[in-house]
Structure formats: structure tokens, C-alpha cells
MOPAC internal coordinates of N, CA, C and O (Angstrom, degrees):
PM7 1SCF
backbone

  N    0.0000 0     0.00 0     0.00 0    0    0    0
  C    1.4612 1     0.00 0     0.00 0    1    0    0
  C    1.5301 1   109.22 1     0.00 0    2    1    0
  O    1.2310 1   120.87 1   -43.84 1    3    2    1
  N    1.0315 1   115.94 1   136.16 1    3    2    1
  C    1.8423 1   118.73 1   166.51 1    5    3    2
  C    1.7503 1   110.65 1  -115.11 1    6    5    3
  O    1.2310 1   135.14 1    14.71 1    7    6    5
  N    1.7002 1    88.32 1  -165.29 1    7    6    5
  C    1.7132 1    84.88 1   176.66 1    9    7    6
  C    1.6602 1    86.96 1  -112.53 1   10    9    7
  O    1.2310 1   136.96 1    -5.28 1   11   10    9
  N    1.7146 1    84.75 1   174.72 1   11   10    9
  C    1.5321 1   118.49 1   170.61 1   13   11   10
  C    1.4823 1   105.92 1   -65.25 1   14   13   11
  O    1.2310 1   123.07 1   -37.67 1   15   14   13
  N    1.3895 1   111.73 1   142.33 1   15   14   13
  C    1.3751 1    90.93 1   178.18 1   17   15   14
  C    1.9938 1   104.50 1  -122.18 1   18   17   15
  O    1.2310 1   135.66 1  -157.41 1   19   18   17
  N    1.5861 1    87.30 1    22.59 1   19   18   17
  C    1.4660 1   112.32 1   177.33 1   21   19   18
  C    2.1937 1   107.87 1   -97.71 1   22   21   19
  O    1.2310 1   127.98 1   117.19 1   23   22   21
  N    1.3288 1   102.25 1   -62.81 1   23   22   21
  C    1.5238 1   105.69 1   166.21 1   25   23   22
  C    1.2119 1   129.92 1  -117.89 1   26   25   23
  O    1.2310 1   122.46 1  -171.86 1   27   26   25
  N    1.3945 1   112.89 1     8.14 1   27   26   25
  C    1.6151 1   116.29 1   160.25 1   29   27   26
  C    1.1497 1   109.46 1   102.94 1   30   29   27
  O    1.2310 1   112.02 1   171.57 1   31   30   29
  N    1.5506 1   132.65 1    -8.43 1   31   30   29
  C    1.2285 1   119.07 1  -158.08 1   33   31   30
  C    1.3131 1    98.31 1   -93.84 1   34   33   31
  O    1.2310 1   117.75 1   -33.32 1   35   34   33
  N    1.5753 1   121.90 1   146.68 1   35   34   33
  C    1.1022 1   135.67 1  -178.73 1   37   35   34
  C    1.5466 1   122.78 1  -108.26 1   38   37   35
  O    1.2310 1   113.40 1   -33.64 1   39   38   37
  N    1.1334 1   130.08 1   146.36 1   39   38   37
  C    2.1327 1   140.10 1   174.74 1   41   39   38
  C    1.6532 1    80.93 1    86.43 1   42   41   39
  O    1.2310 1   121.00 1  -141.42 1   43   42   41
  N    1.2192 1   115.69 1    38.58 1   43   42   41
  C    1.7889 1   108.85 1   168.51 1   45   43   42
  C    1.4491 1   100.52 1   -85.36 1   46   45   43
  O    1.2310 1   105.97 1    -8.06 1   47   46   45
  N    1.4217 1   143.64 1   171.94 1   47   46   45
  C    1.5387 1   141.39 1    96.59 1   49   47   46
  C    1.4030 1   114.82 1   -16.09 1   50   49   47
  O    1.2310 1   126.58 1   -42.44 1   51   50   49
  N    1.2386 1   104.96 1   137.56 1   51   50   49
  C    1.4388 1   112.54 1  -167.45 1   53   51   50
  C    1.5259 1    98.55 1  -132.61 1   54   53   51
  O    1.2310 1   109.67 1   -28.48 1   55   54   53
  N    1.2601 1   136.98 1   151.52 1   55   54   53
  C    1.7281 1   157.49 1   177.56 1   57   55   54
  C    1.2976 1   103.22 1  -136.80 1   58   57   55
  O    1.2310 1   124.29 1   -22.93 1   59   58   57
  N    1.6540 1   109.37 1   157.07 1   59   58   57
  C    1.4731 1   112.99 1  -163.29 1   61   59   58
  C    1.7177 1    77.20 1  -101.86 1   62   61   59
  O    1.2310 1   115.07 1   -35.39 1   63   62   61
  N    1.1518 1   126.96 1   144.61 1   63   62   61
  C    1.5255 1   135.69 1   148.27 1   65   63   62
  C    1.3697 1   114.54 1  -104.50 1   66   65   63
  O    1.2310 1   114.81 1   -34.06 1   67   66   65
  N    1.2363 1   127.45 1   145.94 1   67   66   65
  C    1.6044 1   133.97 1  -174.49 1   69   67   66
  C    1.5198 1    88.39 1  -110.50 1   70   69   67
  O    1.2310 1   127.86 1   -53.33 1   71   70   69
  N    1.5334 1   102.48 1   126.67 1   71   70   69
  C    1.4206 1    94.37 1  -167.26 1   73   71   70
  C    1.8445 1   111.49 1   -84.97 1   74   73   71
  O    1.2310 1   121.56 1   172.51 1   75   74   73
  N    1.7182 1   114.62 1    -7.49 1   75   74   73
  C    0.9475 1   128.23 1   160.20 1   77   75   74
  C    1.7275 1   109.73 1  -108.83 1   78   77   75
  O    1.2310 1   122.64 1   -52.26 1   79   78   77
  N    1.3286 1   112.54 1   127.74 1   79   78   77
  C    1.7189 1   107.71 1  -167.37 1   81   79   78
  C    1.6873 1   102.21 1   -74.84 1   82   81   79
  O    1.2310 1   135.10 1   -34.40 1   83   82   81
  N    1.5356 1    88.38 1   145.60 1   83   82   81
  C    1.2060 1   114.43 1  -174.61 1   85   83   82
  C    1.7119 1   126.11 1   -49.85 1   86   85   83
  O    1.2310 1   126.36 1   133.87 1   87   86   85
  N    1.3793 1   105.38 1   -46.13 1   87   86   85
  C    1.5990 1   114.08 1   141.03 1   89   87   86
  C    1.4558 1   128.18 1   -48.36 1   90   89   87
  O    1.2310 1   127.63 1   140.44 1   91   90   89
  N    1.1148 1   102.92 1   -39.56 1   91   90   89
  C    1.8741 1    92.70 1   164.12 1   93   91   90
  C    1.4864 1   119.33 1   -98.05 1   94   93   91
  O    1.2310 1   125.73 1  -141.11 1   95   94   93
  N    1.4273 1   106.59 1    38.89 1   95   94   93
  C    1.7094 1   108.35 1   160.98 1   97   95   94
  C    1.9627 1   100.41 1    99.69 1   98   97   95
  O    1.2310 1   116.16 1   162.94 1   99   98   97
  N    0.9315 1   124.89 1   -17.06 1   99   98   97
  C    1.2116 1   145.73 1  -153.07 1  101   99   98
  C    2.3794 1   102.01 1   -67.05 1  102  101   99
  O    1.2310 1   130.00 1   175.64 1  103  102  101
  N    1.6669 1    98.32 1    -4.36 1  103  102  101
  C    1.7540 1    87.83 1  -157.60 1  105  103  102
  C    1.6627 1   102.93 1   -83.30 1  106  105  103
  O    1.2310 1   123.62 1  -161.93 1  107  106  105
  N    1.2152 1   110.67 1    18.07 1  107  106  105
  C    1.5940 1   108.84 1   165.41 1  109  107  106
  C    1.3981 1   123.20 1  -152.88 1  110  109  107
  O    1.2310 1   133.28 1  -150.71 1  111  110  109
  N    1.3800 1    91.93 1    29.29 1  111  110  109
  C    1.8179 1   106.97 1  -172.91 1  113  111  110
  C    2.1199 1    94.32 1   -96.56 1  114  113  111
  O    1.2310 1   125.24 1    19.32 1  115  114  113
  N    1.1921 1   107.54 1  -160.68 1  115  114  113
  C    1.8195 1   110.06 1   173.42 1  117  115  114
  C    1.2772 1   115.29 1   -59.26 1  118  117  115
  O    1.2310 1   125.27 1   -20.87 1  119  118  117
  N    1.1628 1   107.48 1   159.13 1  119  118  117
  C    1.7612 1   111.70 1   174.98 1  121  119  118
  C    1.6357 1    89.29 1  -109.05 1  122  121  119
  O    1.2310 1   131.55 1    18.03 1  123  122  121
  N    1.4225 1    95.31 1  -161.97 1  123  122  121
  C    1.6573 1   124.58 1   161.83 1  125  123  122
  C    1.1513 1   119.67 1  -164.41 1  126  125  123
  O    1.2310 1   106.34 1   -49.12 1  127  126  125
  N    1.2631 1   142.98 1   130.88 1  127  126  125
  C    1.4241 1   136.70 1   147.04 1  129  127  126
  C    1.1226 1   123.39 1   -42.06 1  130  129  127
  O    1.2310 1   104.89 1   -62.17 1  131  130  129
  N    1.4401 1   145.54 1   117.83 1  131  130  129
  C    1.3114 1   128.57 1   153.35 1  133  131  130
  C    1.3420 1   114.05 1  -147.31 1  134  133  131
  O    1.2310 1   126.22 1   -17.61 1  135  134  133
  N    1.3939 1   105.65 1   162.39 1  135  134  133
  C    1.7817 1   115.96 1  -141.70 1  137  135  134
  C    2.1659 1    78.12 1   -84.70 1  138  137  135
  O    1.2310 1   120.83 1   -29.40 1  139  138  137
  N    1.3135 1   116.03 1   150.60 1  139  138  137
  C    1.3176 1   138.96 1  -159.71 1  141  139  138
  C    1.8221 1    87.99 1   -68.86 1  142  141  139
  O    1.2310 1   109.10 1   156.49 1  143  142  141
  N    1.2975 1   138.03 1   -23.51 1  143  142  141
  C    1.5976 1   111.43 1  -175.00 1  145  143  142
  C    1.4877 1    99.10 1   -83.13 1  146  145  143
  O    1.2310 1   119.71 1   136.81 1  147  146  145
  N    1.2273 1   118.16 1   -43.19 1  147  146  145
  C    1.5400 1   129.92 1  -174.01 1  149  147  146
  C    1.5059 1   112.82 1   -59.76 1  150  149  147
  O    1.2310 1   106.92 1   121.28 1  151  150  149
  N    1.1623 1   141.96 1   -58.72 1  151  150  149
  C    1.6718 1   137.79 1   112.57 1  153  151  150
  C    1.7612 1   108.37 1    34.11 1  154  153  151
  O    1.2310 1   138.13 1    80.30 1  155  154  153
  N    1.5172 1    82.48 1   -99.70 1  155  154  153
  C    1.4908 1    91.88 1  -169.16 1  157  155  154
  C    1.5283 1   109.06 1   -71.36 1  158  157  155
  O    1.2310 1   113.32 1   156.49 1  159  158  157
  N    0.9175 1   130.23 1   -23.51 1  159  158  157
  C    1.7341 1   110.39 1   168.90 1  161  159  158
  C    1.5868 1   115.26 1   -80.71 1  162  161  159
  O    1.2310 1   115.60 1   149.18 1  163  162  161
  N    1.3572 1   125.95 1   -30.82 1  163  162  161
  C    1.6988 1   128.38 1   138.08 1  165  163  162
  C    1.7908 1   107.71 1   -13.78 1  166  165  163
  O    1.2310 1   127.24 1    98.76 1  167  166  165
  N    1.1319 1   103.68 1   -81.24 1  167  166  165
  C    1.8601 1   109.18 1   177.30 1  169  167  166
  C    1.4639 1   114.10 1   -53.83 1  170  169  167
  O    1.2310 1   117.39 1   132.26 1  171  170  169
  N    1.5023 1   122.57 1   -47.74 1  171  170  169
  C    1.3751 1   137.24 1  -174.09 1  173  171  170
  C    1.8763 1    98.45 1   -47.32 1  174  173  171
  O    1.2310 1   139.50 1   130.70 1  175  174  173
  N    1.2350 1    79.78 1   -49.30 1  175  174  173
  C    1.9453 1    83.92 1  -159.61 1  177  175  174
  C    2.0268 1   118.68 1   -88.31 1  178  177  175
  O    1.2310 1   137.24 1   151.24 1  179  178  177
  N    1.6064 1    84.20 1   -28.76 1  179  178  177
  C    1.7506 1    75.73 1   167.54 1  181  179  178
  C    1.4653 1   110.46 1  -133.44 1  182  181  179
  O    1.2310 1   124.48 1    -2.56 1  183  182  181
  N    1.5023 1   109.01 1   177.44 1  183  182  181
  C    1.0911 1   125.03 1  -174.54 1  185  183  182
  C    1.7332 1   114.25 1   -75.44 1  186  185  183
  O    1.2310 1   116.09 1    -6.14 1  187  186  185
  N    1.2068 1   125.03 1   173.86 1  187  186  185
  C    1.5507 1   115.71 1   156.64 1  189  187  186
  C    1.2347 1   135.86 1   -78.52 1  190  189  187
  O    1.2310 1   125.51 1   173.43 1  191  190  189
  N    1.4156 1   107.02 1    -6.57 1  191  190  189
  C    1.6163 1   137.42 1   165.04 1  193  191  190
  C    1.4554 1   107.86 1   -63.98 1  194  193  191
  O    1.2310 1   122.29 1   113.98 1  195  194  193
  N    1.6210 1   113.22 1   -66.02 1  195  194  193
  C    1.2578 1   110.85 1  -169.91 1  197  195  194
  C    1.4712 1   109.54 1   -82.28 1  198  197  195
  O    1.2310 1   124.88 1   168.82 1  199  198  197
  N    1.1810 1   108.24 1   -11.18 1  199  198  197
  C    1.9977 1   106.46 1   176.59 1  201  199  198
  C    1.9387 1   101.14 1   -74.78 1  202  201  199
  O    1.2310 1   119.69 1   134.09 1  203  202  201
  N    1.1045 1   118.19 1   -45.91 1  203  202  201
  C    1.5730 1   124.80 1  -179.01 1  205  203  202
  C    1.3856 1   112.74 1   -78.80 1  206  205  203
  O    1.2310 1   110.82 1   158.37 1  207  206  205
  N    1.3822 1   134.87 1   -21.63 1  207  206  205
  C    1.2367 1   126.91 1   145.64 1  209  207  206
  C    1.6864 1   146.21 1   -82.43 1  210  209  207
  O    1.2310 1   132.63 1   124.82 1  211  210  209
  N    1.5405 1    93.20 1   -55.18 1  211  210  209
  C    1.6140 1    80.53 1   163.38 1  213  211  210
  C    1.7409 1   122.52 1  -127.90 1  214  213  211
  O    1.2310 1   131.18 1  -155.66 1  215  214  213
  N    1.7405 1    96.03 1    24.34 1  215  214  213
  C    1.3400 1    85.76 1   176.30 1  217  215  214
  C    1.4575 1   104.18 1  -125.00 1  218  217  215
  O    1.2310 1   119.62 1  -127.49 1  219  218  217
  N    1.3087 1   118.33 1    52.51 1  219  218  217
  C    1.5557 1   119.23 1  -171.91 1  221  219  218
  C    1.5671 1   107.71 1   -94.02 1  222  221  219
  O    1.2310 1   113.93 1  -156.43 1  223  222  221
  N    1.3664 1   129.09 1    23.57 1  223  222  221
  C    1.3206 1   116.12 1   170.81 1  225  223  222
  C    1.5196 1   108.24 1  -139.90 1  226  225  223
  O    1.2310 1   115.73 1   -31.45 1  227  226  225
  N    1.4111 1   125.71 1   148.55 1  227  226  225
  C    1.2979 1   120.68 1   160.79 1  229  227  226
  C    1.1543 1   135.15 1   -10.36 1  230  229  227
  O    1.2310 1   119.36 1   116.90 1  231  230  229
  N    1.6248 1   118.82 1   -63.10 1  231  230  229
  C    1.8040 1   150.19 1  -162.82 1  233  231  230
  C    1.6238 1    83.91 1   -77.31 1  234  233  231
  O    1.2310 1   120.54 1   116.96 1  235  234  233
  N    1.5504 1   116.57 1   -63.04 1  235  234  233
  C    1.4876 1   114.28 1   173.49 1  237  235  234
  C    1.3945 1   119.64 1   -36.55 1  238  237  235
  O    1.2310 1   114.22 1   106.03 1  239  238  237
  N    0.9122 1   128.55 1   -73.97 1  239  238  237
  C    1.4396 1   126.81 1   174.14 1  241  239  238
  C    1.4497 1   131.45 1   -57.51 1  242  241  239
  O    1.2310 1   120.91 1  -179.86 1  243  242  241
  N    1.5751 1   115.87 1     0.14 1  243  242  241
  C    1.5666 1   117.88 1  -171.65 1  245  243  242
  C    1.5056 1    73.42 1  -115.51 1  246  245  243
  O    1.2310 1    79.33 1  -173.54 1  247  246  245
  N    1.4242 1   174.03 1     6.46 1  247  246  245
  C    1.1793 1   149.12 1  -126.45 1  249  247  246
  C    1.7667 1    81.37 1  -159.47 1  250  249  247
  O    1.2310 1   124.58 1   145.24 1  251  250  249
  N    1.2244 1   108.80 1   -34.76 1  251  250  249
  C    1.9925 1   101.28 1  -177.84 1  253  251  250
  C    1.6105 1    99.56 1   -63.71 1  254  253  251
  O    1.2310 1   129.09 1   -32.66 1  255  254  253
  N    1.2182 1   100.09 1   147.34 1  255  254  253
  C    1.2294 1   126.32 1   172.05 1  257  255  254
  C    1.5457 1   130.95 1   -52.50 1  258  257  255
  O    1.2310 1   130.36 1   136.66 1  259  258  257
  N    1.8136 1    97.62 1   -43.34 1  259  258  257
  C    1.3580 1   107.95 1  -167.35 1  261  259  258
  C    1.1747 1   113.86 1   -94.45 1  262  261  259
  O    1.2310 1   114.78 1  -174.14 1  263  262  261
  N    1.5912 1   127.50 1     5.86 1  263  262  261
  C    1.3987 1   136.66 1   165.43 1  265  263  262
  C    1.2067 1   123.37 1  -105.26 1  266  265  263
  O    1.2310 1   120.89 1   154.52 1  267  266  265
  N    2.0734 1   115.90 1   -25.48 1  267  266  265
  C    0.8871 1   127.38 1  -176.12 1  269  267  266
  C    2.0117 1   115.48 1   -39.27 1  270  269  267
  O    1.2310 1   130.23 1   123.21 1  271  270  269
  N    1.1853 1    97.87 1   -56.79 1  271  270  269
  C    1.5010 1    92.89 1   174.41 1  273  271  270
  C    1.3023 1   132.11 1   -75.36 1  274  273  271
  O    1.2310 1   133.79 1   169.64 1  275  274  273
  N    0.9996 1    90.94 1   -10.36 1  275  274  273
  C    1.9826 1   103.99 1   163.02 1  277  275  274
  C    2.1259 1   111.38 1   -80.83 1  278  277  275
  O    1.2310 1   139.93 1   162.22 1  279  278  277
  N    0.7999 1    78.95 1   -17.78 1  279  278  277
  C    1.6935 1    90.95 1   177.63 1  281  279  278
  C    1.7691 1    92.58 1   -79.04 1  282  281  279
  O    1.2310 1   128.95 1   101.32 1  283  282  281
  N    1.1474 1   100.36 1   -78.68 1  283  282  281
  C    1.8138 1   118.16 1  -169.71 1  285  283  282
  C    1.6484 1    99.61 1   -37.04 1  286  285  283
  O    1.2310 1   123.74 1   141.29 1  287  286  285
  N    1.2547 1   110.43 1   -38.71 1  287  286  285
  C    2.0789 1   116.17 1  -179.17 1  289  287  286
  C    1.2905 1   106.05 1   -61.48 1  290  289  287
  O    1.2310 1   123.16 1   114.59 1  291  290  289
  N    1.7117 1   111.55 1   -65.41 1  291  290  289
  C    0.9494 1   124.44 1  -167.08 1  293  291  290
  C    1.5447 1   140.96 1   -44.69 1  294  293  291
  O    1.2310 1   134.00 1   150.17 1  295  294  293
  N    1.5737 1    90.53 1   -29.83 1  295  294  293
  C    1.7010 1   137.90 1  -178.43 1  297  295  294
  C    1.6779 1   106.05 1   -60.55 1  298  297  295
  O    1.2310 1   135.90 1   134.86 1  299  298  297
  N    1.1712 1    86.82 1   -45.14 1  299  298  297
  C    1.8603 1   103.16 1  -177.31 1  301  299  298
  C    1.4125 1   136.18 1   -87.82 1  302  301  299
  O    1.2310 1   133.80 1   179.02 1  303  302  301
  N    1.6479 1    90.92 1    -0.98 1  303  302  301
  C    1.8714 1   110.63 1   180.00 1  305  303  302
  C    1.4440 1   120.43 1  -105.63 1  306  305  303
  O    1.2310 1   119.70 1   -51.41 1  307  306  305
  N    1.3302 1   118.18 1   128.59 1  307  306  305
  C    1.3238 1   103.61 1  -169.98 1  309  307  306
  C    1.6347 1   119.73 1   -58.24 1  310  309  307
  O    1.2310 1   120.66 1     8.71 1  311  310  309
  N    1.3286 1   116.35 1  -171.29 1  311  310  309
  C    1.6746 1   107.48 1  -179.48 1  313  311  310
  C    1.4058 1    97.64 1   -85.99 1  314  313  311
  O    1.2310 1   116.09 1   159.55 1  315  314  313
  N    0.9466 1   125.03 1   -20.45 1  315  314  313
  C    1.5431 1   104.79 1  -174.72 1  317  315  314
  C    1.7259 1   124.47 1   -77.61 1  318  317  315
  O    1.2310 1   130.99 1   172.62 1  319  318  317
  N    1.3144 1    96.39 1    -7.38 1  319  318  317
  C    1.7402 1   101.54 1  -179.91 1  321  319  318
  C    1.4125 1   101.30 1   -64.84 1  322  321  319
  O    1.2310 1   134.30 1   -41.71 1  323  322  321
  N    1.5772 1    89.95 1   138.29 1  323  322  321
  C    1.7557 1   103.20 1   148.15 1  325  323  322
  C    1.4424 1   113.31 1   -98.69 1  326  325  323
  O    1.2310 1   132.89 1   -48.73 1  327  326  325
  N    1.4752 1    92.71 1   131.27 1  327  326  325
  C    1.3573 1   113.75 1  -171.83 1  329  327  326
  C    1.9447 1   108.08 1  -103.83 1  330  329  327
  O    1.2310 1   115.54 1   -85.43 1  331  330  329
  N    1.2291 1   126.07 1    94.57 1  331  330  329
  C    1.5371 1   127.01 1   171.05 1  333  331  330
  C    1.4744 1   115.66 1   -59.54 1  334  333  331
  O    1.2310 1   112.22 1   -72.27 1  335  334  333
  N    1.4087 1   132.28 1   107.73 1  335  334  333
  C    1.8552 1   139.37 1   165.69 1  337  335  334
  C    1.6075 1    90.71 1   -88.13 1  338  337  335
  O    1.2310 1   148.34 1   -32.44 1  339  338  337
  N    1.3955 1    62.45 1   147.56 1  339  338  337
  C    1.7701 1    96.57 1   173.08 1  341  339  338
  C    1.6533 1    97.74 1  -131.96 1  342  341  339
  O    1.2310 1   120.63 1   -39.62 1  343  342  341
  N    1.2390 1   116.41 1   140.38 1  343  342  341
  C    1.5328 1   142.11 1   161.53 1  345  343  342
  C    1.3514 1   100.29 1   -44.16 1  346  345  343
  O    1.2310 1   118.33 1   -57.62 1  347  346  345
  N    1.5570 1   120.78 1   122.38 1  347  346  345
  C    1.5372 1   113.17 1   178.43 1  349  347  346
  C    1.3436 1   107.66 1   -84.33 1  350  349  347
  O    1.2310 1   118.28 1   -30.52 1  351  350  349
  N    1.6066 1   120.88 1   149.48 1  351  350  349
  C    1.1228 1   130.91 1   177.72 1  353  351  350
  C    1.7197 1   108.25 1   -43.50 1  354  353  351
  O    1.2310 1   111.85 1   108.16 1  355  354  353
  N    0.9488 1   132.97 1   -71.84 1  355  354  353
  C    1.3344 1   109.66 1   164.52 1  357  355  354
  C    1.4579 1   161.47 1   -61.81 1  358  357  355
  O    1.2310 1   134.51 1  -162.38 1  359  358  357
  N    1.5928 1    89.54 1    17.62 1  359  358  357
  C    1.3593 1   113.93 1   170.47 1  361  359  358
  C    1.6840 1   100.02 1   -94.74 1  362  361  359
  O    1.2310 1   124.46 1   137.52 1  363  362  361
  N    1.2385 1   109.04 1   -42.48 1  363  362  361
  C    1.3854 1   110.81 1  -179.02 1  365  363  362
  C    1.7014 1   119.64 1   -55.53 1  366  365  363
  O    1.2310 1   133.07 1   158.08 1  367  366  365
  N    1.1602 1    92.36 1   -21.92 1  367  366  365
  C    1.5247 1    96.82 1  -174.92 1  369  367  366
  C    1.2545 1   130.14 1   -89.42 1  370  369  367
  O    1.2310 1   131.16 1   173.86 1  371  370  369
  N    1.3364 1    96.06 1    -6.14 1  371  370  369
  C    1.8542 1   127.07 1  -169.38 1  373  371  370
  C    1.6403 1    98.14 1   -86.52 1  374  373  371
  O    1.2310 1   121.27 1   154.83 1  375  374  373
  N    1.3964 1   115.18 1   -25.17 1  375  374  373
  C    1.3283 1    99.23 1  -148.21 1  377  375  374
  C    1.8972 1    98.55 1   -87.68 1  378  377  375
  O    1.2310 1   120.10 1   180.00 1  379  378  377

């Protein structure tokens, strides 16, 4: 087990994230560790546009707004929770 290297929490499950998506050129650029709820609300909330442009770094993605409080939640749950994402309403609308 490692930590998140998105909210810190550590003895999580860990997934490789491409911090630029792999469809946008991203399959030999940085990775990241991050624990599987943090992951999927990453995808839930943005596009592959905005992950390969301005959210391609760690600091980038803890500094956006629209995850920020999903970080601050996340921080406070043990590793063993399952955590359910939902597609944000404005992701839905994009498609």
C-alpha cells in the first residue's frame, strides 16, 4: 500500500494516473499515485482537455477550486471507505 500523492492519505490502494491523459499524448509524460476515490473524482469532474492543459501537475490539481473540497473530505476518511462519484453536472453537459 502507499500514499496518495493527491490527499496524503497513506496504506490506501493506489492507481497510476497520467497526469496528462493518455489520449492527449500523455503515455510517457509524469504519472501520480493516487488512492482510487481521488482518481475517480479527478475524471468525474474534468474533461481530458482540461486535465492535459492546465491541470497536468500535482500543485495544479490541489490548487483548483472544484476539487479543493473534495481533497479537504477526503483527508478525513479512513482508507477503507468506499467512496461513490458521480459525473459533475457540468461534465455531463459537455458531453
Amino acid at each position: 500500500m502507499n500514499c496518495c500523492e493527491l490527499c496524503g492519505r497513506c496504506n490506501v490502494e493506489t492507481t497510476v494516473h497520467h497526469l496528462t491523459p493518455r489520449e492527449m499524448g500523455g503515455s510517457f509524460k509524469p504519472t501520480a499515485l493516487l488512492c482510487i476515490p481521488c482518481h475517480k473524482q479527478i475524471h468525474a469532474l474534468y474533461t481530458n482537455e482540461e486535465l492535459a492543459t492546465r491541470l497536468d501537475t500535482i500543485s495544479a490539481l490541489k490548487s483548483d477550486e472544484k476539487i479543493h473540497s473534495f481533497i479537504k473530505w477526503i483527508r478525513k476518511q479512513p482508507a477503507t471507505k468506499l467512496v461513490q462519484t458521480r459525473k459533475s453536472n457540468e461534465r455531463k453537459r459537455r458531453r
